[in-house]
C-alpha positions in Angstrom: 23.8 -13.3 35.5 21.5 -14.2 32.4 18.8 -13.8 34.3 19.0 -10.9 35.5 20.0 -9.4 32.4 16.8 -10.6 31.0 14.6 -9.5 34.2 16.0 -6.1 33.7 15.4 -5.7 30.5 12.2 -6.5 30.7 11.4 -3.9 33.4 13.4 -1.3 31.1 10.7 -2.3 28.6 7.9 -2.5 30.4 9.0 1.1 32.1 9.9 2.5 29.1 6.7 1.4 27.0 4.0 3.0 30.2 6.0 6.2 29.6 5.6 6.2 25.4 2.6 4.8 25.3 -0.2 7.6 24.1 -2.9 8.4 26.5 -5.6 7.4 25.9 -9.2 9.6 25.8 -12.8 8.9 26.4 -13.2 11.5 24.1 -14.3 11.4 20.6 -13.0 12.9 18.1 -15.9 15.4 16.8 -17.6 14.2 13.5 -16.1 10.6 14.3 -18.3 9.4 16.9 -22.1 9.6 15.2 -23.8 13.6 15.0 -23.0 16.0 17.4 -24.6 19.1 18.1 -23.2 22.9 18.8 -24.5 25.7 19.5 -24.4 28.2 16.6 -27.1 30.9 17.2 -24.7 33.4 15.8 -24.9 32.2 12.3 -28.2 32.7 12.5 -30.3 36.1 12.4 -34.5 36.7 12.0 -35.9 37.8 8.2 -36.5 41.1 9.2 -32.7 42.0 10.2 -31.2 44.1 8.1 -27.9 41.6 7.8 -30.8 38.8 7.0 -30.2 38.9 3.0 -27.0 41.1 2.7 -24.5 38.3 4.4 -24.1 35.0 5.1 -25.8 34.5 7.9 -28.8 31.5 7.9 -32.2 33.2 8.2 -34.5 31.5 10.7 -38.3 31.9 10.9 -39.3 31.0 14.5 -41.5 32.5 17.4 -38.2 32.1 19.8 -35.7 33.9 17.2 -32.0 32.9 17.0 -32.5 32.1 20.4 -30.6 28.4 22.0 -30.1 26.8 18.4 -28.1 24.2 17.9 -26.3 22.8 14.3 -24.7 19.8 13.5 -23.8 17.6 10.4 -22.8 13.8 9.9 -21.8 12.7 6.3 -22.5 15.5 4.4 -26.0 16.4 6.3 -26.6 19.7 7.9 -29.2 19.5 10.5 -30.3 22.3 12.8 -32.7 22.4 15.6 -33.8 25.0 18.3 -34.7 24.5 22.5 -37.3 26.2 23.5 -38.0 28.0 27.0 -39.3 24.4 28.2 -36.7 22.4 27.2 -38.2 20.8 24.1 -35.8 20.4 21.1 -37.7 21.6 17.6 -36.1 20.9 14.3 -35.5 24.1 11.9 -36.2 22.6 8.1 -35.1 24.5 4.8 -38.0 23.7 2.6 -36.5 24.2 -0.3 -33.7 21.4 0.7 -36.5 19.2 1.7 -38.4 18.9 -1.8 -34.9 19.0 -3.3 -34.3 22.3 -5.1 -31.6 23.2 -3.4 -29.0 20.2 -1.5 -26.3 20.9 1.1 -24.2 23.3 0.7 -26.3 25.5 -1.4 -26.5 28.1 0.8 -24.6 30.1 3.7 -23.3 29.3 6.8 -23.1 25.7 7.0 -25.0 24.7 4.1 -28.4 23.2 3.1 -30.0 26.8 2.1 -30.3 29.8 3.4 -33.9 29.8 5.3 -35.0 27.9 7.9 -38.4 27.1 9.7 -39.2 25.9 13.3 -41.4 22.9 13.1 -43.7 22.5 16.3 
């Protein structure tokens, strides 16, 4: 009688610990797995719009416009980078981040400044 007291509690456990167990997920949870990109042409608009130094929104100086750009950020580091019609990935740089006037989160949007430039 022991024994099978102790065999079914052991399958009571084992059941009961496949139900409560939490799934688990191949996928990562975003800004814990190493940079991730996303798309984020609308914070983005070209010097000449009108909203271009009235708002927010990133200015971008590029021959492809706020066209297919992409943003990220991994400890603190904004990054931003834009596809062209070929499929090349080109980095957008602030300049002024880059010799140091201005660090992230100086800017709008997402930080880093407020102009950025494609880089061929």
């Amino acid at each position: 009688m022991n024994r099978m007291l102790i065999a079914g509690s052991c399958a009571l456990a084992i059941g009961l610990g496949t139900l409560l167990a939490p799934a688990a997920s191949a996928e990562a949870v975003r800004g814990q797995g190493g940079p991730e990109s996303h798309p984020c042409s609308d914070q983005f608009v070209v010097p000449l719009d009108p909203r271009a130094w009235t708002t927010d929104k990133m200015v971008v100086i590029s021959p492809y416009g706020t066209d297919r750009i992409s943003c990220g950020s991994w400890h603190g580091f904004f990054y931003a980078s834009q596809t062209d019609p070929q499929g090349k990935v080109h980095g957008l740089q602030n300049p002024l981040a880059a010799i140091g006037l201005f660090g992230s989160g100086s800017g709008a949007g997402y930080g880093g400044g407020k102009v950025y430039v494609w880089q061929p």
